[in-house]
N, CA, C and O of each residue as an XYZ file, in Angstrom:
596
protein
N     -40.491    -23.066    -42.307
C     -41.320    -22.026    -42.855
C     -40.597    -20.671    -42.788
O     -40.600    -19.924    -43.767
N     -39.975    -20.346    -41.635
C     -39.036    -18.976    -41.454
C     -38.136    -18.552    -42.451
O     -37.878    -17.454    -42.945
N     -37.530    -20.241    -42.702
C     -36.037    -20.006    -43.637
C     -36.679    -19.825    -44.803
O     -36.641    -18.710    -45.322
N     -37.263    -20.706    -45.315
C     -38.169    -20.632    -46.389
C     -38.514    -19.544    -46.764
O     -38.319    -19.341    -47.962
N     -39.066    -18.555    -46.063
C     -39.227    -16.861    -46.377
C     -38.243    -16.048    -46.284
O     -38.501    -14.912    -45.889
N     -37.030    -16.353    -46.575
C     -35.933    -15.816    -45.991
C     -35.104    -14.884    -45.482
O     -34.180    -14.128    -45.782
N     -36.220    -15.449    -44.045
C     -35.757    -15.350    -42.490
C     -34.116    -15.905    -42.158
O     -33.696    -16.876    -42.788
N     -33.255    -15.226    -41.146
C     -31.983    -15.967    -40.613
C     -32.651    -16.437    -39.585
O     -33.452    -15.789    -38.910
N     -32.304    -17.733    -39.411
C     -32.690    -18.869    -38.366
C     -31.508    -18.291    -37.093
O     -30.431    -18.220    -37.684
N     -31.335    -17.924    -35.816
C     -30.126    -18.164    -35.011
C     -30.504    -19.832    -34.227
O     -31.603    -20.357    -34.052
N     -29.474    -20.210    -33.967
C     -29.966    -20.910    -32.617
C     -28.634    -21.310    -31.882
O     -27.436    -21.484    -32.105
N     -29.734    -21.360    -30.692
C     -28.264    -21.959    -29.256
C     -28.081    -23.571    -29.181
O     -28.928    -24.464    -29.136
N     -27.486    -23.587    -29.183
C     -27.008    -25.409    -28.969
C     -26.282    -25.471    -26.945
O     -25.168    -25.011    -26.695
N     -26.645    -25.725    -26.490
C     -26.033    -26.235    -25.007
C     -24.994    -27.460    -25.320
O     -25.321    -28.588    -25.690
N     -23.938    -27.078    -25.135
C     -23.168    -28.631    -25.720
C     -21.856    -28.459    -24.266
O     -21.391    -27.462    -23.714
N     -21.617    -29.990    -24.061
C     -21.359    -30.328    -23.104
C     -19.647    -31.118    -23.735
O     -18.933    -31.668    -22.896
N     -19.304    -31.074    -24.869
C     -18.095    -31.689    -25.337
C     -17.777    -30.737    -25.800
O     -18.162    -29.616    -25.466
N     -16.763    -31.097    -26.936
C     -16.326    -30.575    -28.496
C     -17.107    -31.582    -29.550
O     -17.755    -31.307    -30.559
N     -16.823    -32.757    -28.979
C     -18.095    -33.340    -30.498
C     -19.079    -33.029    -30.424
O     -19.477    -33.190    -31.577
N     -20.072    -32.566    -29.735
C     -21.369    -32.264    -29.416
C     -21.365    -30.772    -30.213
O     -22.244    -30.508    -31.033
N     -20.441    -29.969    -29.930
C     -20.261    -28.734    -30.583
C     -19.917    -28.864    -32.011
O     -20.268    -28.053    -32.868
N     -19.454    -29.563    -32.153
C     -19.103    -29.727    -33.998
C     -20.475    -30.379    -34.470
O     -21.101    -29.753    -35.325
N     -20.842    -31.210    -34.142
C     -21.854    -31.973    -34.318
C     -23.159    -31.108    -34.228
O     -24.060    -31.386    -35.019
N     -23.365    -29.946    -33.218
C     -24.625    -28.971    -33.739
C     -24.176    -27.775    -34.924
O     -24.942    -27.110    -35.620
N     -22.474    -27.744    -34.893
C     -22.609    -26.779    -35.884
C     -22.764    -27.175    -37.254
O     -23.146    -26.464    -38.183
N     -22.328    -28.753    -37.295
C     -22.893    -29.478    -38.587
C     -24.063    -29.050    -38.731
O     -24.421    -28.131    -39.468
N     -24.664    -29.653    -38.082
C     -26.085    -30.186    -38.184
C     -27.107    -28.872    -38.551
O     -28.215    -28.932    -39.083
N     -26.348    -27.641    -38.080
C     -27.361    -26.417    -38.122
C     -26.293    -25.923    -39.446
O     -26.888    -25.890    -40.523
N     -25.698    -25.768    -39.472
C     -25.321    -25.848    -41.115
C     -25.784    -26.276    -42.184
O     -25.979    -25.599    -43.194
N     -25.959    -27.232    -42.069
C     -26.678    -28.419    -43.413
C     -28.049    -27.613    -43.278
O     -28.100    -26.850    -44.242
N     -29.060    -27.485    -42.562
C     -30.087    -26.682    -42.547
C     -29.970    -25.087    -42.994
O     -30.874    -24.310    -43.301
N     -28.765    -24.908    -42.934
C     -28.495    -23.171    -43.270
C     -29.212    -22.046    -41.803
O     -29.725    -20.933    -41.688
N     -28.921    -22.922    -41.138
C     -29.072    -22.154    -39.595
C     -27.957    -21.328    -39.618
O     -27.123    -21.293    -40.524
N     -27.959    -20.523    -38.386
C     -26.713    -19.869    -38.180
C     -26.770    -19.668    -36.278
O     -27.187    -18.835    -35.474
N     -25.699    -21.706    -36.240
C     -25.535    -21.269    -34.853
C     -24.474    -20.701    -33.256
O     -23.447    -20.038    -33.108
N     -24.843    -20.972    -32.901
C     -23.287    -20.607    -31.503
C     -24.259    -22.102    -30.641
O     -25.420    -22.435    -30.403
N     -22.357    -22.776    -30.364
C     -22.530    -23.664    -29.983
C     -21.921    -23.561    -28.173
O     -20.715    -23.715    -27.981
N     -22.719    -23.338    -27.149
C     -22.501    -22.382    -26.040
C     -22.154    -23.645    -24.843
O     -22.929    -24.574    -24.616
N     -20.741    -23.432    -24.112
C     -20.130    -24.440    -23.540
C     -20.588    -24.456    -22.297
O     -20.155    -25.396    -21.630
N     -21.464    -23.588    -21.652
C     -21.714    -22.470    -20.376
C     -23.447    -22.825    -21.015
O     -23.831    -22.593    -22.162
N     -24.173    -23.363    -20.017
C     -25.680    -23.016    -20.016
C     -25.630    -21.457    -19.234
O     -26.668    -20.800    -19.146
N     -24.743    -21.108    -18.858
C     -25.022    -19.448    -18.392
C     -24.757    -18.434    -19.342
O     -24.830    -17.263    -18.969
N     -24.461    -18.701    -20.514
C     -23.917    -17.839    -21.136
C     -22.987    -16.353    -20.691
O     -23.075    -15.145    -20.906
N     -21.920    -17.453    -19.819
C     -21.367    -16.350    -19.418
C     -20.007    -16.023    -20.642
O     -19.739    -14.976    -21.232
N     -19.458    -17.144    -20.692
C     -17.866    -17.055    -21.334
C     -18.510    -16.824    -23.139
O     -19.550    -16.716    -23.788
N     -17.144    -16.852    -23.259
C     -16.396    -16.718    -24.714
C     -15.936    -18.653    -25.000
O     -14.787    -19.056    -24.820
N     -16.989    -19.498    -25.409
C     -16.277    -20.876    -25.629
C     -14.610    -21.066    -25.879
O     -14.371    -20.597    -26.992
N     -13.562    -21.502    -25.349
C     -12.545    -21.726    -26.253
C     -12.060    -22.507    -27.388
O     -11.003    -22.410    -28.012
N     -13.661    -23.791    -27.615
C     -13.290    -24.267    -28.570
C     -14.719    -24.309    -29.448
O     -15.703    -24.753    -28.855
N     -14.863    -23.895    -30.742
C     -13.214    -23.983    -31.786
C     -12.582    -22.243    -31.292
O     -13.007    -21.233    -30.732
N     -11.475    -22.695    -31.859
C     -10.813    -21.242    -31.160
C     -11.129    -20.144    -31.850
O     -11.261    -19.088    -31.232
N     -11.332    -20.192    -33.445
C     -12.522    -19.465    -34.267
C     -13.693    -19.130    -33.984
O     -14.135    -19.602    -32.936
N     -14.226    -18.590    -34.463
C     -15.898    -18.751    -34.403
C     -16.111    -19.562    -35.747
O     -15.317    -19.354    -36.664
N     -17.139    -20.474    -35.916
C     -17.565    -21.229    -36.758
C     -17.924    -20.496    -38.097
O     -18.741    -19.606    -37.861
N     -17.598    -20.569    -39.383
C     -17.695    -19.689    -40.464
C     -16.841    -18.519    -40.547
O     -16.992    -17.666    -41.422
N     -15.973    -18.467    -39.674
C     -15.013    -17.020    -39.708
C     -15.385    -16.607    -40.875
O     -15.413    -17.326    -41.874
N     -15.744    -15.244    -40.831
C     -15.764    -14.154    -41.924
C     -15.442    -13.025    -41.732
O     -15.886    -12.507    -40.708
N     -14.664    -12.308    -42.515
C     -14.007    -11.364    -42.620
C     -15.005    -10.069    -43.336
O     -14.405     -8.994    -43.351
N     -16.290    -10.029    -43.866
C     -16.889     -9.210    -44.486
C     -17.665     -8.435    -43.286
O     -17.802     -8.834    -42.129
N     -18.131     -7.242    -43.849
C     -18.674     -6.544    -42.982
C     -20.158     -6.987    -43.075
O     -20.750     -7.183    -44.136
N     -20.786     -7.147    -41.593
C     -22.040     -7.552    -41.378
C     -23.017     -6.571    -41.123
O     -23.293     -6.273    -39.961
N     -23.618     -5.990    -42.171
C     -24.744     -5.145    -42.207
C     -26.137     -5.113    -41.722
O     -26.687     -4.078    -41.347
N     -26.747     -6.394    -41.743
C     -27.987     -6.940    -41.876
C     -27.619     -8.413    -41.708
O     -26.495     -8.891    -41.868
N     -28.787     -9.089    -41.347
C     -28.723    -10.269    -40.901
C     -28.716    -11.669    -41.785
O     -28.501    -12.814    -41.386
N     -29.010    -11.215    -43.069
C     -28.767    -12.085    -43.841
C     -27.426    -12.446    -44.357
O     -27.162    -13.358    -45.140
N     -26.307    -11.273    -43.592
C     -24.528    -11.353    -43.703
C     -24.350    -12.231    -42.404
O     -23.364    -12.946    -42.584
N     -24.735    -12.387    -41.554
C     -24.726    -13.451    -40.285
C     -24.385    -14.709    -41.008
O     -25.138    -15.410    -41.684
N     -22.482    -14.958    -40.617
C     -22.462    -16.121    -40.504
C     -21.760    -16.844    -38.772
O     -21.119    -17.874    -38.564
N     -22.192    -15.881    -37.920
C     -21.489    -17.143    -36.840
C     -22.131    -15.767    -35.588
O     -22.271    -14.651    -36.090
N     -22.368    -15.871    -34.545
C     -22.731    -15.244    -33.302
C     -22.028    -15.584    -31.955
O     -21.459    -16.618    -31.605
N     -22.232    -14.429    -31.316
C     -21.861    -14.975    -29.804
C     -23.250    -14.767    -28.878
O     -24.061    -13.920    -29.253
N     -23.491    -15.486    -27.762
C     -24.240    -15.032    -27.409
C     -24.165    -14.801    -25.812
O     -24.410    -15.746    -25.063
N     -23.889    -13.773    -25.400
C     -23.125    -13.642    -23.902
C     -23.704    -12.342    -22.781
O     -23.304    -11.249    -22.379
N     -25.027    -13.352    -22.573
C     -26.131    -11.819    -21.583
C     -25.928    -12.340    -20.439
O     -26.991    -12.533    -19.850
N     -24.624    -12.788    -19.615
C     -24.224    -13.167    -18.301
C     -22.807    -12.570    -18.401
O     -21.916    -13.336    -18.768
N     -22.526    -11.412    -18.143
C     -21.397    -10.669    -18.482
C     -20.781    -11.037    -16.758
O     -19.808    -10.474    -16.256
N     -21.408    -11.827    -16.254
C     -20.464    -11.982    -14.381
C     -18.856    -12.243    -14.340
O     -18.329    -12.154    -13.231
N     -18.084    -12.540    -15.393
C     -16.717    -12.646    -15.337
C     -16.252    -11.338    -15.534
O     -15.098    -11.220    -15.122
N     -16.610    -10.557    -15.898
C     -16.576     -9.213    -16.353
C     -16.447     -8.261    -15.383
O     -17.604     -7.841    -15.349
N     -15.681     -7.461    -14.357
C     -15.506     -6.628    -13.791
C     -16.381     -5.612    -14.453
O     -17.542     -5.714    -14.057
N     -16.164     -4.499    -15.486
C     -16.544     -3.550    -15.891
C     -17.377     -3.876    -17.766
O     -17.450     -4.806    -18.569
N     -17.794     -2.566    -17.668
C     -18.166     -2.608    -19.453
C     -16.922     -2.593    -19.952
O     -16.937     -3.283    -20.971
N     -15.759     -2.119    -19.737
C     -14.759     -1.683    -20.407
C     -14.092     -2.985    -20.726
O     -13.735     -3.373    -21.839
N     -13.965     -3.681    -19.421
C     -13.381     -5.320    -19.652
C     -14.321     -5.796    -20.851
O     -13.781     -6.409    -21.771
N     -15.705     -5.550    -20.898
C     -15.798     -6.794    -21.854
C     -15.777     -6.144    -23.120
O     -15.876     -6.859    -24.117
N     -15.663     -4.889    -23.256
C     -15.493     -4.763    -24.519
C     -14.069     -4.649    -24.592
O     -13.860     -3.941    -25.577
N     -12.977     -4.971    -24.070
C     -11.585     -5.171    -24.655
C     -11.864     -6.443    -24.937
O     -11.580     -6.883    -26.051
N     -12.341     -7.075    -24.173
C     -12.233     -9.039    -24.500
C     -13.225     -9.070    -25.715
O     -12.601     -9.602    -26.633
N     -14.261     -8.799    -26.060
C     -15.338     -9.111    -27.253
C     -14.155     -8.064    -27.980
O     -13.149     -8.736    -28.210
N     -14.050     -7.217    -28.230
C     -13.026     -6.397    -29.523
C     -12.210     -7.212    -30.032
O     -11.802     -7.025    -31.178
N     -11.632     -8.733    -28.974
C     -10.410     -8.568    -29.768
C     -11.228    -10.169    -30.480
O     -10.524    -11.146    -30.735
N     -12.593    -10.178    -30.687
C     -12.672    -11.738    -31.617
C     -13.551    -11.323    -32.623
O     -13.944    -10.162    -32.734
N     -13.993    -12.611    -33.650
C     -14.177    -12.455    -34.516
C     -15.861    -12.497    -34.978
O     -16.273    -12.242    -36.110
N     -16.492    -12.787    -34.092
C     -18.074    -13.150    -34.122
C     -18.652    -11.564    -34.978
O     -18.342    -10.378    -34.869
N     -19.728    -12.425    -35.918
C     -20.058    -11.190    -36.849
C     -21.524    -10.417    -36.347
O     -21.950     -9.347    -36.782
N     -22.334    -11.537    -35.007
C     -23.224    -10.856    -34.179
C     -22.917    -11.196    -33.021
O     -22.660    -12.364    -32.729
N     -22.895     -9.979    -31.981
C     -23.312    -10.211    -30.050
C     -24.491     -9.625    -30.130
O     -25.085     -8.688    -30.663
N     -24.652    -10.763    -29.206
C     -25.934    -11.140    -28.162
C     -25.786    -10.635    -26.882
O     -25.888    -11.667    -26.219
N     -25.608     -9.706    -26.070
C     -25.294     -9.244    -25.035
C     -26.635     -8.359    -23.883
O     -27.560     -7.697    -24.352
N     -26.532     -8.457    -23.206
C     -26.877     -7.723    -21.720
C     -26.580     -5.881    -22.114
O     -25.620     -5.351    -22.673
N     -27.626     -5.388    -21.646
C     -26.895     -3.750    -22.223
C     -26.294     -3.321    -21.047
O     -25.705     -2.240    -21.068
N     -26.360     -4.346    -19.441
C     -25.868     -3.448    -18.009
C     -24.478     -4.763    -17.864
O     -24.503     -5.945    -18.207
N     -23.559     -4.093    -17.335
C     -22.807     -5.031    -16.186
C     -22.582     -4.197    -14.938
O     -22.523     -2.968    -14.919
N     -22.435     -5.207    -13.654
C     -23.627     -4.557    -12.669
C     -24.438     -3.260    -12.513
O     -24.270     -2.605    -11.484
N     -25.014     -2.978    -13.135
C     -25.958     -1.913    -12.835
C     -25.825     -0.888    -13.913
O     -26.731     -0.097    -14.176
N     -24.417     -0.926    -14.670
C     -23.673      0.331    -15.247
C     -24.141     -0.127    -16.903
O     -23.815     -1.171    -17.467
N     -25.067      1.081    -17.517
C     -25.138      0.930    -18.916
C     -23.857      0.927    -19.915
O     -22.958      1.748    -19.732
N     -23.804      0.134    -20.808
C     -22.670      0.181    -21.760
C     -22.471      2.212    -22.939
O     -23.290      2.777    -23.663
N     -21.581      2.456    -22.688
C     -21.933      4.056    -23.304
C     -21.844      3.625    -24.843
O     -21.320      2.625    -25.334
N     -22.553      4.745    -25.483
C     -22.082      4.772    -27.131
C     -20.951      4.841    -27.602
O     -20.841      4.430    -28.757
N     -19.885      5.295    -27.011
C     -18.261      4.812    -27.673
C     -18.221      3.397    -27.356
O     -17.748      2.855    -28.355
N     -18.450      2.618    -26.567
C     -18.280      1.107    -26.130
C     -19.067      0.738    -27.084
O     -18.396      0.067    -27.867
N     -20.051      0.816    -27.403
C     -21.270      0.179    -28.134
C     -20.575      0.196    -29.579
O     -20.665     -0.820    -30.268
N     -19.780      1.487    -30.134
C     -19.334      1.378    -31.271
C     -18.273      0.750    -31.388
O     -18.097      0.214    -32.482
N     -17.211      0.591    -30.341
C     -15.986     -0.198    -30.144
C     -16.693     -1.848    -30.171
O     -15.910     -2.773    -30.387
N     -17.926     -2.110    -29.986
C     -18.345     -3.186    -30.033
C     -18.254     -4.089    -31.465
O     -18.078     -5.300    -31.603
N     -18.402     -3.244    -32.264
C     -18.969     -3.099    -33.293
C     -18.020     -3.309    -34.792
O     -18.309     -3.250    -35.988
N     -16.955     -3.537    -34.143
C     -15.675     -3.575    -34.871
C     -15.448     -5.010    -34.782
O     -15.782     -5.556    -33.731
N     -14.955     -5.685    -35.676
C     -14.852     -7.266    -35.413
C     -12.844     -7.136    -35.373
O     -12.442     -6.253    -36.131
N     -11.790     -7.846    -34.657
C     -10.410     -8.010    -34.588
C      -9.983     -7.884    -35.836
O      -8.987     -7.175    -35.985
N     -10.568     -8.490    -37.003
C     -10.177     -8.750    -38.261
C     -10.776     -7.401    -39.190
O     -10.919     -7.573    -40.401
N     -11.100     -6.122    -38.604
C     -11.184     -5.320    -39.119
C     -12.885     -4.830    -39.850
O     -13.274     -3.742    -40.272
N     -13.618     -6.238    -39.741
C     -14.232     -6.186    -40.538
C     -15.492     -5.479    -39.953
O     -15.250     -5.640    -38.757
N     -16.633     -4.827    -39.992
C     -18.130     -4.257    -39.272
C     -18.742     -5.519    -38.763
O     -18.502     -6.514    -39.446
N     -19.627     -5.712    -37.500
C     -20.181     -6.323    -36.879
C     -21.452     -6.092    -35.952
O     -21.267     -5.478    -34.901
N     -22.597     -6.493    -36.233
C     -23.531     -6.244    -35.711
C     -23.309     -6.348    -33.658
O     -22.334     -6.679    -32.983
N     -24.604     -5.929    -33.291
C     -24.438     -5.884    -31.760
C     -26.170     -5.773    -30.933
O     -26.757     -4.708    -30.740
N     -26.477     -6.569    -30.716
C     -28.030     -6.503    -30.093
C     -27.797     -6.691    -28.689
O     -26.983     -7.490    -28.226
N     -28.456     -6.011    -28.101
C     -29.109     -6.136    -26.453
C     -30.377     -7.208    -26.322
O     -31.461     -7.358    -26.886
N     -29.793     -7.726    -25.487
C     -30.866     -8.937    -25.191
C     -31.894     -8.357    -23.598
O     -31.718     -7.977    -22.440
N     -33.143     -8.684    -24.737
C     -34.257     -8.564    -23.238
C     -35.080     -9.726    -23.193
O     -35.631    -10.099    -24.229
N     -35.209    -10.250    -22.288
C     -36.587    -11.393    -22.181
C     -37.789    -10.787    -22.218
O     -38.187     -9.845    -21.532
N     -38.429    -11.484    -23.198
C     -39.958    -10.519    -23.681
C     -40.469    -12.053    -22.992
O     -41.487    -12.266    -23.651
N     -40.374    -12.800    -22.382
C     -41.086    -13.771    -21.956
C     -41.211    -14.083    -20.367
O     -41.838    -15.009    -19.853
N     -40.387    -12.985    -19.665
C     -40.493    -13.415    -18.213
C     -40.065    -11.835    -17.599
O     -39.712    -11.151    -18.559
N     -39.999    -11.156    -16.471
C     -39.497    -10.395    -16.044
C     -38.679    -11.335    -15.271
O     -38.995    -12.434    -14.817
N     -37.320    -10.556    -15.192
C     -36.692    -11.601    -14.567
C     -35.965    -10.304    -13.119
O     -35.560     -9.200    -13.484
N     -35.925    -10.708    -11.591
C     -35.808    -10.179    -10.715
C     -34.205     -9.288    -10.225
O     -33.926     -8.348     -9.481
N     -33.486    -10.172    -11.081
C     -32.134     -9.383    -11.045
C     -31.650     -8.339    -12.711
O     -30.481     -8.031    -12.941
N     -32.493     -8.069    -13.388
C     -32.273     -7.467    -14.220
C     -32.755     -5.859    -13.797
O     -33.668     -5.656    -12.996
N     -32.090     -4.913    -14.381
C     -32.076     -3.310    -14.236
C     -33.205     -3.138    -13.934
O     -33.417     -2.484    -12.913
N     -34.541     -3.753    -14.849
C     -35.769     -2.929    -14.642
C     -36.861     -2.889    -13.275
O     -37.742     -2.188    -12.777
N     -35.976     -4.411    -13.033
C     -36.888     -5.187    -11.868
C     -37.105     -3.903    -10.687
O     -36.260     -3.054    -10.405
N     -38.504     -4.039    -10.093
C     -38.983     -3.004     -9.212
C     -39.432     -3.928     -8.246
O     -40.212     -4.856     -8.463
N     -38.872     -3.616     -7.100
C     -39.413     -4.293     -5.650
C     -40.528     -4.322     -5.037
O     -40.983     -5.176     -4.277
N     -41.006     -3.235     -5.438
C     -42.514     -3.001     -4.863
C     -43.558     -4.289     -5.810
O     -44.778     -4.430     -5.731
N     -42.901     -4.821     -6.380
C     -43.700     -5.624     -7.657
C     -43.775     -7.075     -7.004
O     -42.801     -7.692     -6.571
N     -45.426     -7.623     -7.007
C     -45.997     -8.608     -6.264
C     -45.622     -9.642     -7.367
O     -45.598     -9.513     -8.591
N     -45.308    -10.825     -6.481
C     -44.674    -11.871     -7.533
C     -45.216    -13.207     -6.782
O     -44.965    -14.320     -7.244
């Protein structure tokens, strides 16, 4: 019904191989999904395989109906600083991140956010902050201690 109104579908695939990963990016292909096939149930890393992102595109991604491939990475813990991960996300090709707006504690600034925003291949790339609208969760920025759980 979503696609049908046309909505961009994302979705996560948990995949535990490389066939499992080819095999959801088929599969959400043929549907005209647009997914990331995530090697890490933590979404911490950058998958290394495929060594692409799935659909490589080189066009600039304005709006979401230019979405052809995502990352999705709101466990930035390999990450020393904001600065680390935006040298490591700068230098690939994903045309949306999915990201955390803190690594430990420290907000990402607006030059980072725009350095985000640049895809390796030159091309514009979207960039969203991920919040759970479905749980407060106890190690995230907002969490308040005084708060009965």
């Amino acid at each position: 019904m979503a696609k049908n109104s046309g909505n961009t579908i994302l979705v996560t695939d948990y995949c535990s191989t490389q066939s499992k990963m080819d095999d959801s990016y088929s599969k959400n292909n043929a549907k005209g999904y647009i997914s990331f096939a995530a090697s890490s149930r933590e979404l911490d890393i950058i998958p290394s395989y495929p060594g692409n992102p799935y659909n490589l595109n080189s066009d600039d991604v304005t709006n979401a109906s230019s979405i052809k491939n995502f990352l999705y990475i709101i466990n930035p813990s390999y990450f020393p600083s904001c600065q680390d991960f935006v040298n490591v996300i700068a230098s690939t090709n994903y045309d949306l991140i999915i990201m955390d707006l803190f690594i430990n504690d420290t907000a990402f600034t607006s030059n980072q956010i725009q350095a985000l925003q640049l895809k390796n291949n030159g091309g514009q790339r979207m960039v969203v902050a991920y919040m759970s609208i479905g749980e407060a969760e106890d190690y995230r920025y907002y969490w308040q201690t005084d708060w009965v759980t």
